[in-house]
Every structure is written in C-alpha cells, then in structure tokens.
Predicted model as a PDB file, atoms N, CA, C, CB and O in Angstrom, pLDDT in the B-factor column:
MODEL        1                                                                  
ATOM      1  N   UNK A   1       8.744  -3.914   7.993  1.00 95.00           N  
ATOM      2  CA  UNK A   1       7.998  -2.738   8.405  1.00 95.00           C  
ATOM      3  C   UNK A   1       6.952  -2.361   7.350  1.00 95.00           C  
ATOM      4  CB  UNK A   1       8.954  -1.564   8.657  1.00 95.00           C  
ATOM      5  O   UNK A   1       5.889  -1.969   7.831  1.00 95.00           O  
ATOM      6  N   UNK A   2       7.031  -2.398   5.975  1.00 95.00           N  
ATOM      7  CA  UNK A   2       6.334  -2.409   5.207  1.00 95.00           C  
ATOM      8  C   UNK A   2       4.518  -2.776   4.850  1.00 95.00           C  
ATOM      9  CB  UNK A   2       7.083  -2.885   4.827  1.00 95.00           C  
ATOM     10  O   UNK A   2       3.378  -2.314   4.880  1.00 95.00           O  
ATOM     11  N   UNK A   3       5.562  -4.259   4.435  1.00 93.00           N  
ATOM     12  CA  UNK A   3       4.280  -5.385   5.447  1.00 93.00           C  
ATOM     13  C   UNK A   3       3.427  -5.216   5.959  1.00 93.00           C  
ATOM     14  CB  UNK A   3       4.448  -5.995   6.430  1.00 93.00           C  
ATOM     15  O   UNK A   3       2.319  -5.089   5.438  1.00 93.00           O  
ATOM     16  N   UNK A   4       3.773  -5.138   7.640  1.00 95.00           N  
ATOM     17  CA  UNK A   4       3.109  -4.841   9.024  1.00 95.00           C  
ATOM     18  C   UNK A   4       2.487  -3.145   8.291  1.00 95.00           C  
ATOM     19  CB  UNK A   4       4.562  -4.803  10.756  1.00 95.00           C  
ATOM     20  O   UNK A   4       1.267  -3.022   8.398  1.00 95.00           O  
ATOM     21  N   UNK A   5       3.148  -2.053   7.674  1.00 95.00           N  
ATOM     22  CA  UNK A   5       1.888  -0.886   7.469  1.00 95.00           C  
ATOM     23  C   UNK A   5       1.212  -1.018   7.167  1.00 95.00           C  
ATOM     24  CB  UNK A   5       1.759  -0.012   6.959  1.00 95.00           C  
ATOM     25  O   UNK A   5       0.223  -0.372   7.515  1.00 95.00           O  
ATOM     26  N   UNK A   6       1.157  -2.331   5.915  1.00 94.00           N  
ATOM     27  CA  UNK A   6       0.227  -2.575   5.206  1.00 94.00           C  
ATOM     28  C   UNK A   6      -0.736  -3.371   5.460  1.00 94.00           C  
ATOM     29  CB  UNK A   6       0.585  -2.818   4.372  1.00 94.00           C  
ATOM     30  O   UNK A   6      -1.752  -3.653   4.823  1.00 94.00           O  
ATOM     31  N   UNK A   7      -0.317  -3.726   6.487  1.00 93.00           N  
ATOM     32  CA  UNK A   7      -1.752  -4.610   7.032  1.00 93.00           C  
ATOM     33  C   UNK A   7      -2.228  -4.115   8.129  1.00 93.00           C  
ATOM     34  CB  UNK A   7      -1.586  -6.145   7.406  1.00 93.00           C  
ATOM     35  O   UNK A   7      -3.244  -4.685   8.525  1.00 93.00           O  
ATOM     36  N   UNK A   8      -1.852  -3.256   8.759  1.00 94.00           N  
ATOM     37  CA  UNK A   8      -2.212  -2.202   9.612  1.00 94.00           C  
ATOM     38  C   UNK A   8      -3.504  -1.147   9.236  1.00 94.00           C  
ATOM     39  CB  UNK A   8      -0.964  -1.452   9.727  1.00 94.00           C  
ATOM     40  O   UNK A   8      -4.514  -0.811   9.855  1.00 94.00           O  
ATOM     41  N   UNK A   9      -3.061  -0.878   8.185  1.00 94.00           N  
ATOM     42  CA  UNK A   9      -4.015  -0.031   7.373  1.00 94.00           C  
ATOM     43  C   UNK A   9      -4.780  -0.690   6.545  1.00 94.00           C  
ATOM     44  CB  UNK A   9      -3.423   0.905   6.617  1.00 94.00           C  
ATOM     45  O   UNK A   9      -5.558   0.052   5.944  1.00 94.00           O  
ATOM     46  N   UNK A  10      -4.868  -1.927   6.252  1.00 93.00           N  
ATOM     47  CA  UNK A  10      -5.980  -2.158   5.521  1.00 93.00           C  
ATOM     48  C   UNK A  10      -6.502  -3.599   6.092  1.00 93.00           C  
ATOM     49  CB  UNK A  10      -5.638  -2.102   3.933  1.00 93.00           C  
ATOM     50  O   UNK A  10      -6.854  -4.591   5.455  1.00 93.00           O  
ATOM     51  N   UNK A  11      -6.439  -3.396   7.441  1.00 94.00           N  
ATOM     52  CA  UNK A  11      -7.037  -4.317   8.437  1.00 94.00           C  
ATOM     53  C   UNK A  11      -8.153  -3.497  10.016  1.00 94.00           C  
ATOM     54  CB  UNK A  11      -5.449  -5.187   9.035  1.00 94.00           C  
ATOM     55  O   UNK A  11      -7.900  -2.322  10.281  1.00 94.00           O  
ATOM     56  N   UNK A  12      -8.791  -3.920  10.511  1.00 92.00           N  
ATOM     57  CA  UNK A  12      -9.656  -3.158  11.250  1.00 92.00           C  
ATOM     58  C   UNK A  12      -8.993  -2.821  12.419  1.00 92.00           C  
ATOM     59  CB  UNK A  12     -10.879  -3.783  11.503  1.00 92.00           C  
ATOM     60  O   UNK A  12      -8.166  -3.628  12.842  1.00 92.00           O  
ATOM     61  N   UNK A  13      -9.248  -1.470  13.218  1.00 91.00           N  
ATOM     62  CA  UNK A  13      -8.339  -0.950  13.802  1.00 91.00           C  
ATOM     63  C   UNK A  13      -9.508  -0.244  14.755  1.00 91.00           C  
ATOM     64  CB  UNK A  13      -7.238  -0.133  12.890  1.00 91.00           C  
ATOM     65  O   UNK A  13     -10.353   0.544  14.331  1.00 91.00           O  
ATOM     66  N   UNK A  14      -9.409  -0.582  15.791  1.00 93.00           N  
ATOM     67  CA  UNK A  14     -10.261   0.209  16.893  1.00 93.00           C  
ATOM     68  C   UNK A  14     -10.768   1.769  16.948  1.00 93.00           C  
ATOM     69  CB  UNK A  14      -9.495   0.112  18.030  1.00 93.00           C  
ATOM     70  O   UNK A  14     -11.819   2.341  17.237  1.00 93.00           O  
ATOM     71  N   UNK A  15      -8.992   2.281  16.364  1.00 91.00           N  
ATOM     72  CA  UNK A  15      -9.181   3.181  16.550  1.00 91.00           C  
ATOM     73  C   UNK A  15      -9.048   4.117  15.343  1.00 91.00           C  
ATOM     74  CB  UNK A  15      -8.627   3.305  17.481  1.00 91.00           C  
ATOM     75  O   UNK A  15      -9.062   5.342  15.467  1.00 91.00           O  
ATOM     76  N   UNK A  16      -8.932   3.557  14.311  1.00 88.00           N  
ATOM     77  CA  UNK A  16      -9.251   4.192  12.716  1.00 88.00           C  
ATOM     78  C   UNK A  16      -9.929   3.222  11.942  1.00 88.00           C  
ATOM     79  CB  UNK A  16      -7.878   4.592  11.799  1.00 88.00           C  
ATOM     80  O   UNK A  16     -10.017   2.042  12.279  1.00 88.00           O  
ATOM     81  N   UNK A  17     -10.467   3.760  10.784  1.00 92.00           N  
ATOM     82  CA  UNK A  17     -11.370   3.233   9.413  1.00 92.00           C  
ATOM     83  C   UNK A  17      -9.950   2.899   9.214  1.00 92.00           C  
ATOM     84  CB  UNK A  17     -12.444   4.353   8.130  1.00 92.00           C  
ATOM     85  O   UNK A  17      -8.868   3.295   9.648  1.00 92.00           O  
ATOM     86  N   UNK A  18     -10.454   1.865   8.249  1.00 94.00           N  
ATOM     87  CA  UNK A  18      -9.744   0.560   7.333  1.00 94.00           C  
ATOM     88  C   UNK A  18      -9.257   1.125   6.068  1.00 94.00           C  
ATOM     89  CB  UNK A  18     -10.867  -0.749   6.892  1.00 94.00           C  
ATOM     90  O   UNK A  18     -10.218   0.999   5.308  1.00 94.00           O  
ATOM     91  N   UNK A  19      -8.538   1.538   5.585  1.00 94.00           N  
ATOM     92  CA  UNK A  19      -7.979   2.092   4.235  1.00 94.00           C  
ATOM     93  C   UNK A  19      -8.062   0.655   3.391  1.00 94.00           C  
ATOM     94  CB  UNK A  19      -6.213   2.845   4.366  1.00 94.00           C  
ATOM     95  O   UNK A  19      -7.808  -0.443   3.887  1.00 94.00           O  
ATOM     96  N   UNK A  20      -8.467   0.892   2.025  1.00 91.00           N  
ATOM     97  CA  UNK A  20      -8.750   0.521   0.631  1.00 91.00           C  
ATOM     98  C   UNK A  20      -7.013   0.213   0.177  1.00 91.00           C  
ATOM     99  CB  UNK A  20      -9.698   1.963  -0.341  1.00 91.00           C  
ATOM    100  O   UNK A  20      -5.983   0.844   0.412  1.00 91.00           O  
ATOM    101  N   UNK A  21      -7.236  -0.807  -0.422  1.00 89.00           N  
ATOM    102  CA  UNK A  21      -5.714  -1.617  -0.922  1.00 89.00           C  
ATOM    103  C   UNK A  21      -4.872  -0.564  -1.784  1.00 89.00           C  
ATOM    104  CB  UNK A  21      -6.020  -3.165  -2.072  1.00 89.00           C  
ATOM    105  O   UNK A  21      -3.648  -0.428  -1.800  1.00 89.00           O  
ATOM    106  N   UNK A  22      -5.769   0.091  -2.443  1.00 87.00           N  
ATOM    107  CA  UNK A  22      -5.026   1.505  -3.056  1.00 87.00           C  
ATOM    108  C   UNK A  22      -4.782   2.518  -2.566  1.00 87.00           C  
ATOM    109  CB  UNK A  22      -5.503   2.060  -3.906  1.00 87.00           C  
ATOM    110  O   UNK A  22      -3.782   3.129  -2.944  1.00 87.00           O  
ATOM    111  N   UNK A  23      -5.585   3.020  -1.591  1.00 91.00           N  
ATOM    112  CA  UNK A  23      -5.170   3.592  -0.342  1.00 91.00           C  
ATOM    113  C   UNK A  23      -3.704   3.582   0.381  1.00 91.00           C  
ATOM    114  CB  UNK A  23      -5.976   3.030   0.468  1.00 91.00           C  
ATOM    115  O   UNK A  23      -2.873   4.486   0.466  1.00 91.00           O  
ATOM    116  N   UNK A  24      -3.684   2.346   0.833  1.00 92.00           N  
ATOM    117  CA  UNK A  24      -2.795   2.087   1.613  1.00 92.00           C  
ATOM    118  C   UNK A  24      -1.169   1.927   0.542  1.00 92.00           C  
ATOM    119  CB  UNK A  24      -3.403   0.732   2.471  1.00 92.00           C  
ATOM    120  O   UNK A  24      -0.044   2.427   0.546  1.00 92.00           O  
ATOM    121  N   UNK A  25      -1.554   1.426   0.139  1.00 90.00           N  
ATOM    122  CA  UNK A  25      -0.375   1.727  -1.300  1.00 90.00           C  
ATOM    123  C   UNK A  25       0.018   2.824  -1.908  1.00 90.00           C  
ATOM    124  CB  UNK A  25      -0.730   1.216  -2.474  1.00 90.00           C  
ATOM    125  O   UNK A  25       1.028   2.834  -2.611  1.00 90.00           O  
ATOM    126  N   UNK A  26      -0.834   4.020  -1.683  1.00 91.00           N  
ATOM    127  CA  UNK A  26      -0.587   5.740  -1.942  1.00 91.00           C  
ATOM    128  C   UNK A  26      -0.164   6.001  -0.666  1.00 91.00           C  
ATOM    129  CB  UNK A  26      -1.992   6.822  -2.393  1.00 91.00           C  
ATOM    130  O   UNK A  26       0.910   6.591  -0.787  1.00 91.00           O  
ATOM    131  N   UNK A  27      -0.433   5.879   0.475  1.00 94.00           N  
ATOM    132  CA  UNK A  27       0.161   5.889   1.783  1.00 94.00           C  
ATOM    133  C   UNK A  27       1.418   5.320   1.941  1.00 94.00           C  
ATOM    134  CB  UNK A  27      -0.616   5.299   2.646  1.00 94.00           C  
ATOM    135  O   UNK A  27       2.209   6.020   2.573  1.00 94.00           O  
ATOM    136  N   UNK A  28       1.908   4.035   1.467  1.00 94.00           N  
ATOM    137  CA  UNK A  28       3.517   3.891   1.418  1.00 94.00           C  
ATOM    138  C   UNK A  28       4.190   4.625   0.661  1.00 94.00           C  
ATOM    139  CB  UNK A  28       3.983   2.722   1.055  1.00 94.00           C  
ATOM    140  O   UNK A  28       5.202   5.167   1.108  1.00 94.00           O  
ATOM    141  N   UNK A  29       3.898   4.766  -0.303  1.00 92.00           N  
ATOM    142  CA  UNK A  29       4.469   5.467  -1.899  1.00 92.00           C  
ATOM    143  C   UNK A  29       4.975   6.798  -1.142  1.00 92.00           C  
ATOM    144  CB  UNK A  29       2.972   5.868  -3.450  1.00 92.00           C  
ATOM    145  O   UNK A  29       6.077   7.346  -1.164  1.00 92.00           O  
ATOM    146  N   UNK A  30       3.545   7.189  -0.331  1.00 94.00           N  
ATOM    147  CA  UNK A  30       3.983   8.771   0.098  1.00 94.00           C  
ATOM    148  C   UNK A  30       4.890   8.972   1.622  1.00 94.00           C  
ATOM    149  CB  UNK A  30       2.387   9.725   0.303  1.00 94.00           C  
ATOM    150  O   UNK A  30       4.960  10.010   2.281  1.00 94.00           O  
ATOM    151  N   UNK A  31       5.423   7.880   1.875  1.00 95.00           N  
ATOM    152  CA  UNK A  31       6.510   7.847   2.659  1.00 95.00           C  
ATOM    153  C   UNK A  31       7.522   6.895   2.535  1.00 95.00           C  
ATOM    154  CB  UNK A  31       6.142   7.802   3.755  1.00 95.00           C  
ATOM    155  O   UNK A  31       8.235   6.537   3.473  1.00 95.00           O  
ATOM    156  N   UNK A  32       7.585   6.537   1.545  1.00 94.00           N  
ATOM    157  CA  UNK A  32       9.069   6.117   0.927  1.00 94.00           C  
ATOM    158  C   UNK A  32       9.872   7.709   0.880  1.00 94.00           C  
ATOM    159  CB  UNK A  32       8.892   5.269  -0.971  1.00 94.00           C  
ATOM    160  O   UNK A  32       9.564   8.879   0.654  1.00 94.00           O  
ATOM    161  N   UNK A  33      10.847   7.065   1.177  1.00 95.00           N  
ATOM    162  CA  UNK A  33      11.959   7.853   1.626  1.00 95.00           C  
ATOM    163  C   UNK A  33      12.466   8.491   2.669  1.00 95.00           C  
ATOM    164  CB  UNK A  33      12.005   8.498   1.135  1.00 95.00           C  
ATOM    165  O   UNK A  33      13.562   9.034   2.808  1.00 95.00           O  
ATOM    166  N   UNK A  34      11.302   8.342   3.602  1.00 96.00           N  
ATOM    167  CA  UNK A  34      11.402   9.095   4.555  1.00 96.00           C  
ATOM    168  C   UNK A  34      11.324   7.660   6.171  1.00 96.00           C  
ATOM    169  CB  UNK A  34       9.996  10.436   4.273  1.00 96.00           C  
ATOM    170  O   UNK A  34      12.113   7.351   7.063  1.00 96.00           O  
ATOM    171  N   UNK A  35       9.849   7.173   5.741  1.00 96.00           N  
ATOM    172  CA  UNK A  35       9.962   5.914   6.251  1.00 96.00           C  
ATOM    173  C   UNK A  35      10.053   4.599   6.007  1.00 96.00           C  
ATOM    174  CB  UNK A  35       9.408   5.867   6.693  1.00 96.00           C  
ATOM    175  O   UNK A  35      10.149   3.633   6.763  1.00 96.00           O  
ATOM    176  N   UNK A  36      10.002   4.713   4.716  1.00 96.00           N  
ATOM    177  CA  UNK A  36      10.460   3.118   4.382  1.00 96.00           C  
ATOM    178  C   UNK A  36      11.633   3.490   3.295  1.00 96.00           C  
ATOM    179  CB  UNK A  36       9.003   1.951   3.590  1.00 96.00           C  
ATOM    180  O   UNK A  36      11.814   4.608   2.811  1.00 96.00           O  
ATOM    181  N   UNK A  37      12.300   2.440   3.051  1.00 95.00           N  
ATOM    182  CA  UNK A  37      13.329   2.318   1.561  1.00 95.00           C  
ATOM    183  C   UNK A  37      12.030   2.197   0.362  1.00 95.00           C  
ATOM    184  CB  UNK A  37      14.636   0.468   1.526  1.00 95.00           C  
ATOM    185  O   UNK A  37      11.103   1.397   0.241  1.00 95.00           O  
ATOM    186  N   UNK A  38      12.477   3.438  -0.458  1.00 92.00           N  
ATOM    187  CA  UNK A  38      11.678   3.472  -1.595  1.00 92.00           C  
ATOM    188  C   UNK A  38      11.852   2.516  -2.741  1.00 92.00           C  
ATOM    189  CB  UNK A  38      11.786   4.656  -2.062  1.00 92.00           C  
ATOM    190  O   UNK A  38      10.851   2.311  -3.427  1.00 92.00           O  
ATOM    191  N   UNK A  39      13.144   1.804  -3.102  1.00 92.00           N  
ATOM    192  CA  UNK A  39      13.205   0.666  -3.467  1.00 92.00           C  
ATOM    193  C   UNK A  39      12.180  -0.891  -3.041  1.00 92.00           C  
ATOM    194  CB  UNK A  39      14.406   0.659  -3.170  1.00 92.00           C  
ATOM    195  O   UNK A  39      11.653  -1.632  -3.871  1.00 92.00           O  
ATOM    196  N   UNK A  40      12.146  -1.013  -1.807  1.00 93.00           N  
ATOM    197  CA  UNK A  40      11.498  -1.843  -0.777  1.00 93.00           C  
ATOM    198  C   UNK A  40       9.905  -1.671  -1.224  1.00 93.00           C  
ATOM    199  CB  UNK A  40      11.878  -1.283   0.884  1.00 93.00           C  
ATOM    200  O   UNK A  40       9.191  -2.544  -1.718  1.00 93.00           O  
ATOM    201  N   UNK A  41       9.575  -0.391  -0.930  1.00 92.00           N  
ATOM    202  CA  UNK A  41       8.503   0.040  -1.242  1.00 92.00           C  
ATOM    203  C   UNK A  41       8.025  -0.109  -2.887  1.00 92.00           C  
ATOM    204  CB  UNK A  41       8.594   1.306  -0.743  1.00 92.00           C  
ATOM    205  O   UNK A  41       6.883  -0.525  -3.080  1.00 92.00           O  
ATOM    206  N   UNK A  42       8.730   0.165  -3.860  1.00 89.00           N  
ATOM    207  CA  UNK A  42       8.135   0.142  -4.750  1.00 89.00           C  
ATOM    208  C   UNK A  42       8.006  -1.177  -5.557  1.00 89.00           C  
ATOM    209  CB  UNK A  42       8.541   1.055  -5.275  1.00 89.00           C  
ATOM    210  O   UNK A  42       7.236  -1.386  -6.495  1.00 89.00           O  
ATOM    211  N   UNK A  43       9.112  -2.214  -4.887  1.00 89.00           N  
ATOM    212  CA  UNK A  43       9.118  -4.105  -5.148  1.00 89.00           C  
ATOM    213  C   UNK A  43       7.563  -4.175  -4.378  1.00 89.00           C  
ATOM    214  CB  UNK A  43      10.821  -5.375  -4.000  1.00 89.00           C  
ATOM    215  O   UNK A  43       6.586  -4.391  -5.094  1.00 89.00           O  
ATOM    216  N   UNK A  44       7.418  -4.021  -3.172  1.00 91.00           N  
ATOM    217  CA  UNK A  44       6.236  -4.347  -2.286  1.00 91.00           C  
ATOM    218  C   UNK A  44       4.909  -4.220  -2.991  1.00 91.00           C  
ATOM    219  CB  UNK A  44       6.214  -3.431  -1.061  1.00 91.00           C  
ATOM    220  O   UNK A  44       4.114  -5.135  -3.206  1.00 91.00           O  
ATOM    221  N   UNK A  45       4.755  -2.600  -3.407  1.00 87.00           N  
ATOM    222  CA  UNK A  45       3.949  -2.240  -4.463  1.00 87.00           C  
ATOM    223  C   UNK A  45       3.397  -3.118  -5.875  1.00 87.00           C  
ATOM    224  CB  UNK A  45       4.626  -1.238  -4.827  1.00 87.00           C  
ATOM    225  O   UNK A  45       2.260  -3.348  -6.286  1.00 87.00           O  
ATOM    226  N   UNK A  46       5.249  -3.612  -6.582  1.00 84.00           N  
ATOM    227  CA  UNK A  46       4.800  -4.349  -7.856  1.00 84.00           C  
ATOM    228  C   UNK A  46       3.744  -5.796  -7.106  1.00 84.00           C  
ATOM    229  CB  UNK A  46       6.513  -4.964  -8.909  1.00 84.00           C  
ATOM    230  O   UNK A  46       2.679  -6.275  -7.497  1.00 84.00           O  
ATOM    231  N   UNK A  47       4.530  -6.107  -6.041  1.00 82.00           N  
ATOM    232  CA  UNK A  47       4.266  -7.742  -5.536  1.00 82.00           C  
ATOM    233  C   UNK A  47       2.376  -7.637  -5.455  1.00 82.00           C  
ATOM    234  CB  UNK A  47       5.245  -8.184  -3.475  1.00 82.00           C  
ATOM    235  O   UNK A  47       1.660  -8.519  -5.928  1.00 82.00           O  
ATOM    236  N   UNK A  48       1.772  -6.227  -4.679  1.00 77.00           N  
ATOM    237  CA  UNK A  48       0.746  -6.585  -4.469  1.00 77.00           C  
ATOM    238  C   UNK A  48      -0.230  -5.901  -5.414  1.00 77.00           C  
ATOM    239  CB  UNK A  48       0.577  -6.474  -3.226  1.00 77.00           C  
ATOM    240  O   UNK A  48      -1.441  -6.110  -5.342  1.00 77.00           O  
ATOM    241  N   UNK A  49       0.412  -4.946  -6.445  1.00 70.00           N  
ATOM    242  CA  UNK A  49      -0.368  -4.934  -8.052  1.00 70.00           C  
ATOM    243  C   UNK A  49      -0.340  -6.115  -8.566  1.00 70.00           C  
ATOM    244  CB  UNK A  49       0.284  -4.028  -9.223  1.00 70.00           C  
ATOM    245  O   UNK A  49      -1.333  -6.419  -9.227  1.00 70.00           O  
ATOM    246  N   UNK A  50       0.923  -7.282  -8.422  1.00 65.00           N  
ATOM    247  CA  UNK A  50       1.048  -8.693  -9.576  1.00 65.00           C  
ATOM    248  C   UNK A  50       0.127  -9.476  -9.150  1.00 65.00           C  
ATOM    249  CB  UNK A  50       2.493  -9.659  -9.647  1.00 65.00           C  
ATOM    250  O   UNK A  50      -0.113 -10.556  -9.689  1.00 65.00           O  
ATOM    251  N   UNK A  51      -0.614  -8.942  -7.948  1.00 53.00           N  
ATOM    252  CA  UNK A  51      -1.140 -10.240  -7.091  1.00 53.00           C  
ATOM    253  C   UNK A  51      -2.896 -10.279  -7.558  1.00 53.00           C  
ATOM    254  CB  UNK A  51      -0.862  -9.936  -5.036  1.00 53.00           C  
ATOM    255  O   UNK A  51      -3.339 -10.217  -8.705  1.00 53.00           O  
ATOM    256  N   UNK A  52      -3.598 -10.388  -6.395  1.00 52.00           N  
ATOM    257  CA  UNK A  52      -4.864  -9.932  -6.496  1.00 52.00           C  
ATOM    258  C   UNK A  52      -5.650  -9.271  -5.769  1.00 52.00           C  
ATOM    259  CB  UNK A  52      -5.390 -10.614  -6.668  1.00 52.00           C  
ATOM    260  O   UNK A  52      -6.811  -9.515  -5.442  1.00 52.00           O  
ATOM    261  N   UNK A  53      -4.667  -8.021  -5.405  1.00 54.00           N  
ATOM    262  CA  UNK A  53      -5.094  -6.597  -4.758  1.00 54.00           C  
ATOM    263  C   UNK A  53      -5.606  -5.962  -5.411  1.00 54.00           C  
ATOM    264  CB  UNK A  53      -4.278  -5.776  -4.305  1.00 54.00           C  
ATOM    265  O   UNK A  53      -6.550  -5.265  -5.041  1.00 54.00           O  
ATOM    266  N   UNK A  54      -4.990  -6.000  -7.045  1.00 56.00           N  
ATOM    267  CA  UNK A  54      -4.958  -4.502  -8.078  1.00 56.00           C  
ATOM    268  C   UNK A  54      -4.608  -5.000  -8.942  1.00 56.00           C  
ATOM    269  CB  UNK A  54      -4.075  -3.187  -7.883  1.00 56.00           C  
ATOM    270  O   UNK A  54      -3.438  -5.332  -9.134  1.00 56.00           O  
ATOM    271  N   UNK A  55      -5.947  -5.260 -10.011  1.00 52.00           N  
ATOM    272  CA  UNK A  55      -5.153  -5.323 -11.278  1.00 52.00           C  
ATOM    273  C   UNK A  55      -5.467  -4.305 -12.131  1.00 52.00           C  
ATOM    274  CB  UNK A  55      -5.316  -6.536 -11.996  1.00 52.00           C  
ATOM    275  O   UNK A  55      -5.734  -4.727 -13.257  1.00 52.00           O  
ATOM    276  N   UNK A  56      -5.510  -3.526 -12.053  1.00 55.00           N  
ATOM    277  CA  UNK A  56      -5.251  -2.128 -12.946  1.00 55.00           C  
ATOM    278  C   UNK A  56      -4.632  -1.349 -12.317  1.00 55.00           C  
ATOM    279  CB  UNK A  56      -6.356  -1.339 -13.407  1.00 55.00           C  
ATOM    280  O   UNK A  56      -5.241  -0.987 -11.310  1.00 55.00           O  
ATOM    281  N   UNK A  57      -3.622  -0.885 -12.453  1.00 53.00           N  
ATOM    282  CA  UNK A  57      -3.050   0.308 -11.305  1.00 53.00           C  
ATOM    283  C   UNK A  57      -2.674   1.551 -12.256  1.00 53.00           C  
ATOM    284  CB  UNK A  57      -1.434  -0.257 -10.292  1.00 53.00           C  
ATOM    285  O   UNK A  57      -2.146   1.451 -13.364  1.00 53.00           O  
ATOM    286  N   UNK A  58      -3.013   2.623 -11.673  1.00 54.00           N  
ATOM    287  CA  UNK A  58      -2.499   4.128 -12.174  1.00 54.00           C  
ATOM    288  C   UNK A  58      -2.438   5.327 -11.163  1.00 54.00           C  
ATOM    289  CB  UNK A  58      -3.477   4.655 -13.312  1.00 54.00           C  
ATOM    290  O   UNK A  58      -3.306   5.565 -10.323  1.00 54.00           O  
ATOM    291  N   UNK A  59      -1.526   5.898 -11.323  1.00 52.00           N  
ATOM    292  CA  UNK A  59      -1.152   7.442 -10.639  1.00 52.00           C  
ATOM    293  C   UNK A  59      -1.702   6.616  -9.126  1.00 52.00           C  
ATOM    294  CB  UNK A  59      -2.333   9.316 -11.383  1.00 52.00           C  
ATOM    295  O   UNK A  59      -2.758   6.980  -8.607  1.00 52.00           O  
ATOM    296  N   UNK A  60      -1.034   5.715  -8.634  1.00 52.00           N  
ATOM    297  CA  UNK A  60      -1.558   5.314  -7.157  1.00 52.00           C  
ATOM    298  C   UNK A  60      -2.485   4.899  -6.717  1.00 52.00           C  
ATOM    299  CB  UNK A  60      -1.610   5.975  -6.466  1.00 52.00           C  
ATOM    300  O   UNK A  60      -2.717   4.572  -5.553  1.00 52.00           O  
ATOM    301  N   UNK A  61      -3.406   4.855  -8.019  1.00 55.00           N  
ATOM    302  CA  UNK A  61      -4.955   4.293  -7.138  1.00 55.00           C  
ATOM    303  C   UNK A  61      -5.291   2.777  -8.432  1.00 55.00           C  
ATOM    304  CB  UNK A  61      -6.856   6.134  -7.197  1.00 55.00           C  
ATOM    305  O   UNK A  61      -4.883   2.539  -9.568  1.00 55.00           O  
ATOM    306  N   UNK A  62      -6.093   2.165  -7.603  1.00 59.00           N  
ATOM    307  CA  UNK A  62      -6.599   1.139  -8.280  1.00 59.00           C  
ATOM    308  C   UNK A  62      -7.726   1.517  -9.088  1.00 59.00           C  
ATOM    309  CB  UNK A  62      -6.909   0.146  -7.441  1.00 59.00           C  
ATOM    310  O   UNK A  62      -8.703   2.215  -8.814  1.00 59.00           O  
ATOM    311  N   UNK A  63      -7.319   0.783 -10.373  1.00 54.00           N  
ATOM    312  CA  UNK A  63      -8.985   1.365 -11.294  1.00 54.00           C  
ATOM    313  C   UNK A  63     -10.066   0.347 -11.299  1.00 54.00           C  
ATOM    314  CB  UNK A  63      -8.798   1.672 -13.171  1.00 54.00           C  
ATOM    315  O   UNK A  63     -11.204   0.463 -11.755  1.00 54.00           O  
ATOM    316  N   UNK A  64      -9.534  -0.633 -10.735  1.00 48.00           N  
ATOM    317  CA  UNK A  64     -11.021  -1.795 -11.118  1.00 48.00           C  
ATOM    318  C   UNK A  64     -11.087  -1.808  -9.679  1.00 48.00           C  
ATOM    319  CB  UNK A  64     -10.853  -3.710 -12.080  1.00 48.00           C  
ATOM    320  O   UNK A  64     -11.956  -2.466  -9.107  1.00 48.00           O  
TER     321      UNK A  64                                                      
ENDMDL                                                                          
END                                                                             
C-alpha cells in the first residue's frame, strides 16, 4: 500500500498535480499511523532517501 501511494502521487493523475518525491514522502510520514505502519513507512522512506530520489533529506523535505 505504501508503494502504490507513492507512485500514485508522484505519477500523473487526471485528476490531481503530481507531488515532488519530497512531497510525497511528507505525505506518508503524515499518515503513518493512521494509514500505513509507521515502521513500514519509515524503512520505505530510508529505501527511497538511500536511493536516487533524495540525497539530502531534512525535517521531510529534500534539499538538493
């Protein structure tokens, strides 16, 4: 479920604008717990800061 938000939101959508990789990563963050496992969420998070989404990350947003 994660995943699929995340590519939901930062893929083109008929019917919304495309959220920014940091975006969409402040958007899980801010529903861990409620809709996703915040554990889940915050592995998901490291996986796509380690990757080449984000390599600077702070307070939720990407700096570069």
């Amino acid at each position: 479920a994660i995943v699929d938000a995340y590519d939901a939101m930062t893929n083109h959508r008929p019917y919304r604008e495309t959220l920014r990789p940091d975006e969409a990563l402040g958007e899980l963050r801010r529903c861990a717990g409620t809709q996703f496992d915040p554990a889940l969420v915050e592995r998901f998070v490291g996986e796509v800061i380690g990757g080449d989404q984000c390599k600077n990350y702070s307070k939720g947003r990407c700096l570069t």
